[in-house]
C-alpha positions as CSV (number, residue, x, y, z in Angstrom):
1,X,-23.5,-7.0,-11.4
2,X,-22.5,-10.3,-11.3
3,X,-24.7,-13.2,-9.8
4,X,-22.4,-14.6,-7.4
5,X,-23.5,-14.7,-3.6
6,X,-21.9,-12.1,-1.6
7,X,-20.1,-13.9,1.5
8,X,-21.9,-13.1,5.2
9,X,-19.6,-13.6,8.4
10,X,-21.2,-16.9,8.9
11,X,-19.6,-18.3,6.0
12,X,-15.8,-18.1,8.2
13,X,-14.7,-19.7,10.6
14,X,-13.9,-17.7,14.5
15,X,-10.1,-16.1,13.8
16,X,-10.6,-15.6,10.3
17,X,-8.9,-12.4,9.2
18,X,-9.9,-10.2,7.5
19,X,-7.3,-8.0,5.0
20,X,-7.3,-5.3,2.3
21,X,-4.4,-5.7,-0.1
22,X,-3.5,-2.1,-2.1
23,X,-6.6,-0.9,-1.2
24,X,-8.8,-3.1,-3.3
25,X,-7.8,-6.6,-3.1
26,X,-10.1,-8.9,-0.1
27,X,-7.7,-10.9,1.4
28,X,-8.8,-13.6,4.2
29,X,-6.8,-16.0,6.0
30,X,-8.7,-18.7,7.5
31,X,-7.2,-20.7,10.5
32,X,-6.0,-24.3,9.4
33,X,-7.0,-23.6,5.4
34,X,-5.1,-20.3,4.3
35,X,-5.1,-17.5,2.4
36,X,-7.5,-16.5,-0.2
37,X,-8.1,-14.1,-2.6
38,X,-11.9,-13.2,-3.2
39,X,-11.8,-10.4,-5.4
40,X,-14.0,-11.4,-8.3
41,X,-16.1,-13.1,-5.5
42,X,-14.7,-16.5,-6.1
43,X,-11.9,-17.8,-3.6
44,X,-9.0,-18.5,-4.4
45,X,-5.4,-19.7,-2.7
46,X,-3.3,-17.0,-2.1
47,X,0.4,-16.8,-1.9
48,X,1.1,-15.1,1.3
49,X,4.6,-14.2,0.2
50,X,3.2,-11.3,-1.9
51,X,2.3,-9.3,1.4
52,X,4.5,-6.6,2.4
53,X,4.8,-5.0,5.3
54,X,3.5,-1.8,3.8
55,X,0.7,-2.9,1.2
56,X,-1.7,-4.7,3.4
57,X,-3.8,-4.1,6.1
58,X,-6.5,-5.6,8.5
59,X,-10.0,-4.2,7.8
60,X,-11.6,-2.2,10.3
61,X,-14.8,-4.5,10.3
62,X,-15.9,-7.7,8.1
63,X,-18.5,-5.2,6.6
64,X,-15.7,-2.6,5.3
65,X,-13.8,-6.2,4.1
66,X,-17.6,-7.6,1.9
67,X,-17.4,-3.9,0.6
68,X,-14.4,-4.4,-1.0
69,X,-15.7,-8.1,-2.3
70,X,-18.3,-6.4,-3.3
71,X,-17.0,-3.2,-5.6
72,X,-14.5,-6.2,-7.2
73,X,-17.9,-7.6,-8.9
74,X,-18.5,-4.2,-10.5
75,X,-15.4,-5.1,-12.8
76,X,-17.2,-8.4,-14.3
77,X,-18.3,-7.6,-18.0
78,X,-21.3,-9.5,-19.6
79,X,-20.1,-12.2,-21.5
């Protein structure tokens, strides 16, 4: 697993949401700053444009959302 630092709720801001894109993609979009993409762990901007009505969805809970941070690590490979 990789040694990047998990994100906790305290690292957002109140209003952030929280999204799953295509059923493994963390998506947040934080008030005033934007979308980001965190799979990999890392944030990045996100082009909200690439949403669809039918291939994204809000996460039932901020801990179902770090899960899917989370599983996106397993996909590192050692250097």
């Amino acid at each position: 697993m990789s040694d990047k630092r998990l994100p906790t709720a305290a690292d957002f801001p109140p209003g952030t949401e929280f999204v799953i894109k295509e059923f493994d993609v963390p998506l947040v979009c934080i008030p005033g700053k934007g979308w980001f993409n965190w799979f990999g762990g890392t944030p990045r901007p996100y082009d909200v444009h690439f949403l669809k009505v039918d291939n994204n969805w809000n996460a039932d809970s901020f801990e179902e959302w770090v899960a899917i941070v989370k599983d996106s690590l397993k996909d590192d490979k050692p250097a």
